[in-house]
C-alpha positions as CSV (number, residue, x, y, z in Angstrom):
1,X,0.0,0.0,0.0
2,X,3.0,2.2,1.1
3,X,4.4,1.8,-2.5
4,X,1.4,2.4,-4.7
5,X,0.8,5.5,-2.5
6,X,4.6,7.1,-2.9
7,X,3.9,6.0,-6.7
8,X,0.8,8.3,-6.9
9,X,2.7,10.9,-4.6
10,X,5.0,10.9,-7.9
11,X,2.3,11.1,-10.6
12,X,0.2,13.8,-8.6
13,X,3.8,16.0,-7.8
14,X,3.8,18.0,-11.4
15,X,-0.1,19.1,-10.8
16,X,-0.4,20.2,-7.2
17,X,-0.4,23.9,-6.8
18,X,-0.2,23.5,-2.9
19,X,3.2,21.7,-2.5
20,X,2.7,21.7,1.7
21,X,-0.3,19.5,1.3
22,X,1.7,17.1,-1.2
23,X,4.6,16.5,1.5
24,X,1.3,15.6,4.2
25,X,-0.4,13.3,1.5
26,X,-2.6,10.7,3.7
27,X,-5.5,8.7,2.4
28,X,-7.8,11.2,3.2
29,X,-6.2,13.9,1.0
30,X,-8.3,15.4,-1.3
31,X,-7.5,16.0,-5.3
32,X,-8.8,19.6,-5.6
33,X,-9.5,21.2,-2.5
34,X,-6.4,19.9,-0.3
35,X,-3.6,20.1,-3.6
36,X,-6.0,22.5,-5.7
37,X,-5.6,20.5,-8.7
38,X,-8.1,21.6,-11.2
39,X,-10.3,19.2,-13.2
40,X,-8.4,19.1,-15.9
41,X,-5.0,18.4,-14.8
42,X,-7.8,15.5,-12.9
43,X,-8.0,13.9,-16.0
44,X,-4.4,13.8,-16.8
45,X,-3.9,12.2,-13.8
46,X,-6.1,9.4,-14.6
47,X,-4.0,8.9,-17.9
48,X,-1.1,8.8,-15.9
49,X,-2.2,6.3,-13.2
50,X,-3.4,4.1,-16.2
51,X,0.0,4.1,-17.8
52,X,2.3,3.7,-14.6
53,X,0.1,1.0,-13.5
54,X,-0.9,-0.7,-16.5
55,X,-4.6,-0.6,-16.1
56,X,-7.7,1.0,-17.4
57,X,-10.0,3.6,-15.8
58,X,-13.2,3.3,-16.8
59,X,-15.3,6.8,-16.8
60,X,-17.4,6.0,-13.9
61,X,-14.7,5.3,-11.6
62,X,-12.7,8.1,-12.9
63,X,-15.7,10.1,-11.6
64,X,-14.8,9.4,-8.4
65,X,-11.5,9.5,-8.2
66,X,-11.2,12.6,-6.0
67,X,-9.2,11.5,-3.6
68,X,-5.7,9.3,-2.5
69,X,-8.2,7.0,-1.1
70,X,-10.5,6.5,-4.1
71,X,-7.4,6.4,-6.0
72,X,-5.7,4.1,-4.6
73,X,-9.1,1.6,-4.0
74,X,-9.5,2.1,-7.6
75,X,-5.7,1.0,-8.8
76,X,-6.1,-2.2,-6.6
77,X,-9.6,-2.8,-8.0
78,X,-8.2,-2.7,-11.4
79,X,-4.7,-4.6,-10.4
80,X,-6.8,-7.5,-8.7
């Protein structure tokens, strides 16, 4: 869990406008109103998780990806 965590911490790093909120990343972190990613940079996220971890994101659970914890529930989802 550690490691898929400090691997989202690296996808997430190039988007967050609120770096002191990056470097306290917990499960309960939230995409836009903790990092203030914006919705689009969301989306390029997703791409990014798909490609590191070889899976596919379907729109509905891209939907509710708005968080390190739907994140990562979704990435193990997928992986399992």
């Amino acid at each position: 869990m550690n490691d898929t965590i400090a691997k989202l911490k690296e996808i997430i790093r190039p988007y967050v406008k609120e770096q002191q909120a990056l470097e306290n990343l917990t499960e309960d972190t939230d995409f836009i109103n903790d990092l203030k990613i914006n919705s689009a940079n969301l989306v390029d996220i997703v791409l990014d998780i798909e490609e590191a971890f070889g899976i596919e994101i379907d729109n509905q659970s891209m939907e509710k990806m708005l968080s390190v914890k739907a994140a990562l529930e979704i990435i193990n989802e997928k992986l399992d």
